[in-house]
C-alpha positions as CSV (number, residue, x, y, z in Angstrom):
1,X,98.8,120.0,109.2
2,X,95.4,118.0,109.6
3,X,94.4,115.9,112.4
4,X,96.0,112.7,113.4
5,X,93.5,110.7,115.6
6,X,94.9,107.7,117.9
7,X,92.5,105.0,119.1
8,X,92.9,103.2,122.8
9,X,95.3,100.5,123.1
10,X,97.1,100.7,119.9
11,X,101.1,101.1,120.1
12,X,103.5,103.4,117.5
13,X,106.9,102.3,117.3
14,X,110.1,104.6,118.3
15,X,110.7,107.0,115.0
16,X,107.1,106.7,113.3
17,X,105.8,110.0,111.2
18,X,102.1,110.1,110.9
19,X,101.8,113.4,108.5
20,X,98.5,114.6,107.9
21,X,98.5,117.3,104.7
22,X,96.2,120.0,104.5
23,X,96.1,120.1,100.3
24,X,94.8,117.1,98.8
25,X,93.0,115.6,95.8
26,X,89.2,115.6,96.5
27,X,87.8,112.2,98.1
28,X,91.8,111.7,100.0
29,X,91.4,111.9,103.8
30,X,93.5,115.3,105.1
31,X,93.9,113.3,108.5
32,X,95.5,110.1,109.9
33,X,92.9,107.7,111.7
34,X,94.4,105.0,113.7
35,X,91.8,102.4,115.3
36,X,91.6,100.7,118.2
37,X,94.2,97.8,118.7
38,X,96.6,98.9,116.4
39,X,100.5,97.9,115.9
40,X,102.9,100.1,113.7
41,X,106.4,98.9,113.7
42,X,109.6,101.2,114.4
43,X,110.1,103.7,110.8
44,X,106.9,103.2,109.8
45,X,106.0,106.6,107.6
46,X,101.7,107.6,107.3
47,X,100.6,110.0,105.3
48,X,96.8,111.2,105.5
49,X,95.5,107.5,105.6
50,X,92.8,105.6,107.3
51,X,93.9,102.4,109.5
52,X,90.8,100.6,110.9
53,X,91.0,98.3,113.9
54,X,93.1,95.7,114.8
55,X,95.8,96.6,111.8
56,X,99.6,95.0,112.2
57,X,101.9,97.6,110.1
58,X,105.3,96.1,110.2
59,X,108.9,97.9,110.8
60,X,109.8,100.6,107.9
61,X,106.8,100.4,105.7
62,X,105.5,103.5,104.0
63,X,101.6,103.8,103.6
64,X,100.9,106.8,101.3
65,X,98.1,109.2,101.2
66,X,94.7,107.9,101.0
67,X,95.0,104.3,102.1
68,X,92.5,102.4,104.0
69,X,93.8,99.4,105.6
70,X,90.8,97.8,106.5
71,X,90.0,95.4,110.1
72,X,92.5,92.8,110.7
73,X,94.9,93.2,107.4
């Protein structure tokens, strides 16, 4: 497993999986970044992806590996 970092005041719902893989395609993160200000709803599922700051991730939503959800979205 990679490294899954957190940022200050952001809030994980009850039953959320951040999985970071160690084998990956080249140029596809092998962590999960979460900003600063950050919402993910109950269920949510990340795999080795990038969230920037101030990201809403709603209830059950699956972001695969190697997303970037950029500021504010």
């Amino acid at each position: 497993m990679g490294p899954v970092w957190i940022g200050h005041f952001s809030t994980i719902g009850t039953n959320v999986v951040l999985n970071a893989n160690i084998a990956l395609p080249i140029n596809v993160p092998n962590s999960v970044t979460v900003g600063k200000n950050v919402w993910i709803g109950s269920g949510t599922v990340v795999y080795s992806s990038i969230i920037d700051d101030d990201v809403v991730i709603e209830e059950n939503v699956v972001v695969r590996e190697g997303c970037i959800l950029e500021r504010g979205c």
